[in-house]
N, C-alpha and C positions, 0 to 999 in steps of 0.2 A: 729558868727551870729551878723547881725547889732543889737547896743545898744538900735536905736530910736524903731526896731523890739520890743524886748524886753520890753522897757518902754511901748509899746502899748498892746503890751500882758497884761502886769498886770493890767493895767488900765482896758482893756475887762476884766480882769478875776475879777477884783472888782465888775464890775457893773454886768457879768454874775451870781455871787456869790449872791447878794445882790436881783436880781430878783429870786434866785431859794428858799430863804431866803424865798420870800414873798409867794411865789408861793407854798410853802412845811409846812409852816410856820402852818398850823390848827392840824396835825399828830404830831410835836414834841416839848413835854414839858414836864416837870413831873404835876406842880400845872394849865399850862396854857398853851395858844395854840404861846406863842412868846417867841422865843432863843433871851435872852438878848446880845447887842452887845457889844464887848469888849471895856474896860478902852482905853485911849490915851495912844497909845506907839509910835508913829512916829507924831511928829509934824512937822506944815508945813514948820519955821522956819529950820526944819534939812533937807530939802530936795531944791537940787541943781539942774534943769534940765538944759542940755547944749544938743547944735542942735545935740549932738552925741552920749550922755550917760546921766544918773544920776546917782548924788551921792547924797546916804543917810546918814547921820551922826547920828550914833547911838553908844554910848558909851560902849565898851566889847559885841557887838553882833556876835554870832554865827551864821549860816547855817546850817538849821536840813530836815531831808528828812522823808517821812514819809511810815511806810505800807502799803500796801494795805487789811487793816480792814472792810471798810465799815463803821465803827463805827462813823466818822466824814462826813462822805458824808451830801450832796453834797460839803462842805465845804474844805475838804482836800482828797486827796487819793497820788498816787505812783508819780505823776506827779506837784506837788505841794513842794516851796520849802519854809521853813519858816523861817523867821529872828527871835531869841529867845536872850535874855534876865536873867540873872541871878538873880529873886528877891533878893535883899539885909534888905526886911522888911515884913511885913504881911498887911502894908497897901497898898503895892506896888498888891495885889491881888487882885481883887473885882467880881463879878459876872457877868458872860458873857465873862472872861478872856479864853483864852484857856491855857491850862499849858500842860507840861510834867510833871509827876512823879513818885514816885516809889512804887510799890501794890507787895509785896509778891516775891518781884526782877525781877520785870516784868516794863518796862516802858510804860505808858499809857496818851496815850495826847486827853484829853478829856477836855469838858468845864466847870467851876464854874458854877453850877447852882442856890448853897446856900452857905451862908455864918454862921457862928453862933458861938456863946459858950455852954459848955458845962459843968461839972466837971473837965475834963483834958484841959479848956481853949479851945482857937479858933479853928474849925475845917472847911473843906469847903468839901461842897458837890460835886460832878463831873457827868457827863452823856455823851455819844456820841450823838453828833446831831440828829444820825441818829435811837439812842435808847428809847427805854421807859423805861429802870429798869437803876434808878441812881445807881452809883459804892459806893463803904462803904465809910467811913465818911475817911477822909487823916489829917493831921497837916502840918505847916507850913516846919516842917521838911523831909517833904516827897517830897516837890515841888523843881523840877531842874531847869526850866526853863517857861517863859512867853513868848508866840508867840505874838510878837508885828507888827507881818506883814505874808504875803504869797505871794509870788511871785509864777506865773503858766508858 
């Protein structure tokens, strides 16, 4: 498939994403009616576009694919491919982040809704975009990975 294809693809699938954000946006929150938007993970500085292709420069990044949940809709499903990220900190997380992690040996890529401390120290909240009952509290050792992009 041509690259420039490609590059316009994700660019529509940004701006399609971001309008169905706004558009969905009253139905899903836990405290409020707006899904916070994720930390900087791709800046513009790492991104290279040529009449042919881009290159993104992103340091130990992976390619994750996703299930077909629903749980992240409109935002991700089967056809969505994610650039991920290995937190190396806990400040590297912030709310509105999407993460992978790990619930009971199940992996579940859902978004930071809260952040906080506790008795056992920081934990973060999570929810699917597309849910109303937030997932149980996780630790910093539960998180695999930070979607720092989506390609469609």
């Amino acid at each position: 498939m041509d690259k420039t294809l490609i590059l316009l693809g994700f660019f529509v699938g940004v701006v399609l994403t971001s309008a169905l954000f706004i558009q969905f946006s009253p139905s899903i929150g836990i405290t409020s009616n707006v899904i916070s938007a994720p930390s900087a993970g791709i800046y513009t500085d790492n991104i290279t576009a040529y009449p042919n292709h881009v290159v993104i420069y992103i340091q130990n990044a992976t390619i994750s694919n996703y299930a077909n949940t629903g749980s992240m809709m409109p935002m991700l499903n089967e056809n969505a491919h994610g650039i991920e990220i290995k937190p190396t900190n806990e400040s590297q997380i912030n709310v509105g982040d999407i993460i992978s992690f790990n619930q009971s040996g199940i992996i579940i890529v859902h978004r930071v809704v809260e952040k906080g401390y506790d008795s056992k120290g920081l934990y973060f909240i999570t929810k699917g975009d597309s849910s109303d009952i937030p997932d149980s509290p996780i630790r910093f050792s539960d998180i695999q990975y930070k979607t720092v992009g989506v390609l469609y």
